[in-house]
Structure formats: structure tokens, C-alpha cells
C-alpha positions as CSV (number, residue, x, y, z in Angstrom):
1,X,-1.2,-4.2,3.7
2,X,0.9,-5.3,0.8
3,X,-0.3,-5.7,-2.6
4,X,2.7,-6.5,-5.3
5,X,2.2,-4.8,-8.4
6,X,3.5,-6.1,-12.2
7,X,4.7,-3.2,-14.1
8,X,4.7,-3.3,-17.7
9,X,7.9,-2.5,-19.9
10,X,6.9,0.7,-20.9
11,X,5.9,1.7,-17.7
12,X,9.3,0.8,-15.6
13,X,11.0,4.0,-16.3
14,X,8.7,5.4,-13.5
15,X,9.6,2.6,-11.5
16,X,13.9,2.6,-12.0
17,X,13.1,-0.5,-13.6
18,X,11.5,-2.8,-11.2
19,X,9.3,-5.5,-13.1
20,X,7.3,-5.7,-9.6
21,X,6.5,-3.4,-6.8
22,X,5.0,-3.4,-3.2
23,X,2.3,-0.9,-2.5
24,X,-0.8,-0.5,-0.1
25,X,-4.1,0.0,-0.2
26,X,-7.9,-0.8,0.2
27,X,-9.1,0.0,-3.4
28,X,-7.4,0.4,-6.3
29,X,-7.1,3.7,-6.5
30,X,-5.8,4.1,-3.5
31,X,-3.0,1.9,-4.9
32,X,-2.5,4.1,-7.2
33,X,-2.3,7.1,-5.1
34,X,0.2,5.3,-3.2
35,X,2.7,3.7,-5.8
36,X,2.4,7.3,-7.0
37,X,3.8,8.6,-3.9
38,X,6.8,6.4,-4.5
39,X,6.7,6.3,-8.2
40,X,5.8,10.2,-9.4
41,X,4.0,10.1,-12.5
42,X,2.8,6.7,-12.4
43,X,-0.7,7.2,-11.6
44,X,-1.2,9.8,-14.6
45,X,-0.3,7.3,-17.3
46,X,-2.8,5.0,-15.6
47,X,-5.9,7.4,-14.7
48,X,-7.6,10.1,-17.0
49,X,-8.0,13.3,-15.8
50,X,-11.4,13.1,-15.4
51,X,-10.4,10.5,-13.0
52,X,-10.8,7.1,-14.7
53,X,-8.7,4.4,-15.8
54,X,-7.1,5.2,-19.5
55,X,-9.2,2.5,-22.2
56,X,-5.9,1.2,-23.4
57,X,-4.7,0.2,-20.4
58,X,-6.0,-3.1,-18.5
59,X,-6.0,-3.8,-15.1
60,X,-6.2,-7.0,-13.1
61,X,-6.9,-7.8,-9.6
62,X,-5.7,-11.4,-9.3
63,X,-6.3,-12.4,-12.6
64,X,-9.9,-10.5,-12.2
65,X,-10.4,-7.1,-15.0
66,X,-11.1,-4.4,-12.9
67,X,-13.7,-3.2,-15.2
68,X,-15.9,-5.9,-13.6
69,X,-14.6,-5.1,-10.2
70,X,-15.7,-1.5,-10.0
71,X,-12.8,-0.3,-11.3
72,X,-10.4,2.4,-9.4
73,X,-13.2,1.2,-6.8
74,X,-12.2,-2.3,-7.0
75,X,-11.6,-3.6,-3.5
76,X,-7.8,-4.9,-2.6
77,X,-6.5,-7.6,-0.2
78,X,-3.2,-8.1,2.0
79,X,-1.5,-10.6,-0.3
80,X,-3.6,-9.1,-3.7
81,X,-1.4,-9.8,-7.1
82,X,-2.4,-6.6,-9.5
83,X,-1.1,-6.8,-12.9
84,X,-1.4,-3.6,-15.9
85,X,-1.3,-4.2,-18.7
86,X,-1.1,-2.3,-22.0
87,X,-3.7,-2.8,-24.8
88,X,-2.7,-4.6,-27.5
89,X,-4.0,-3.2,-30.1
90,X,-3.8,0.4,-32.3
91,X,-5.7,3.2,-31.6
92,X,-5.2,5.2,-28.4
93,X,-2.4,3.2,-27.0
94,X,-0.3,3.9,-30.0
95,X,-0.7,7.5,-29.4
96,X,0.0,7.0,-25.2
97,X,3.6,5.1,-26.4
98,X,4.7,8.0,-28.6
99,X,4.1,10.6,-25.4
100,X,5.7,8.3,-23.6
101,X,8.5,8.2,-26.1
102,X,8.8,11.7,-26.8
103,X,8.3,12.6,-23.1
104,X,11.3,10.3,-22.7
105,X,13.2,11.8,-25.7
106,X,12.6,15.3,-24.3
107,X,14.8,14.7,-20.9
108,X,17.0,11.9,-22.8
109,X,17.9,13.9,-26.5
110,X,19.4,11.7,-28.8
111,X,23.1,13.4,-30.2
112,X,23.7,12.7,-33.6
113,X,26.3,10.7,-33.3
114,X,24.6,8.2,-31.6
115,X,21.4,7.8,-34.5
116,X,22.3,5.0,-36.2
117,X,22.5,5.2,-40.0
């Protein structure tokens, strides 16, 4: 089963880059379980702990909010499009980019000659 996935800008460094990616699955969490396989750490900036997607970040199931779909239970198709996209909006997804920044910062340190003045 393939189901291509849109990644989000500030989600690509967990994919080399790649704006889309093929994975496989028959709900969306098992999606995620399996892009994760492929794309280590993916599924954590997606999912809570608690296991639950993160409030500032939106899912789609071919143009459908998983919220309304039952969420990481949402069933998936061969030939599904699933898009994720950040909130856009202040609040808690402010606070995910700067761990994603500083998570980024801390295995990519910035020299001094190379902050610009």
C-alpha cells in the first residue's frame, strides 16, 4: 500500500529534505510508525507522548482533518494523499519551532565567524 505523504519545511530535516514521501499503512498511525522507521524522529514531533497527535500540528487525509476522522485511528487507502501541516498561529507551535531550532543548533553549532553582524 502506498500512501504519499507532504512534509512541511520544518519538518524535512527528518526527511533529507524530501517535500513528499512514500509510506504504508492502514491507519494513520501506523503511517507514522512506519515513515518513522525510515525517517527516525519523525513520528515524536508529530505524536505526544501520551500518544496523541501534537495540537499545533494538523493532519489531513485527502484534504479530510483527521480530527474528524478518528485521528491516529483515521483509516488510510492505497493511493491516500496525507498532508501535515503546522499551526499557524502562536502559542504552542512557537515553542515546538524553537526545539526544533535549538535541537538543530545543538548538532549544527553556529562558529562565530559565521553570525552575521
Amino acid at each position: 500500500m502506498a500512501i504519499e505523504v507532504r512534509i512541511p519545511t520544518i519538518l524535512r530535516t527528518y526527511t533529507g529534505g524530501a517535500k513528499v514521501v512514500e509510506g504504508a499503512g492502514d491507519t494513520l498511525g501506523d503511517l507514522l510508525t512506519d515513515l518513522d522507521s525510515r525517517h527516525g524522529g519523525l513520528r515524536a514531533r508529530l505524536v505526544t507522548d501520551a500518544g496523541a497527535l501534537h495540537r499545533f500540528v494538523n493532519v489531513y487525509v485527502n484534504d479530510e482533518d483527521v480530527r474528524f476522522l478518528g485521528a491516529l485511528d483515521a483509516k488510510l487507502n492505497d493511493g491516500d494523499s496525507v498532508t501535515i501541516l503546522p499551526a499557524v498561529a502562536g502559542g504552542a507551535f512557537g515553542f515546538a519551532a524553537a526545539a526544533a531550532i535549538a535541537s538543530h543548533s545543538a548538532s549544527h553549532p553556529v562558529t562565530p565567524h559565521a553570525v552575521a553582524r
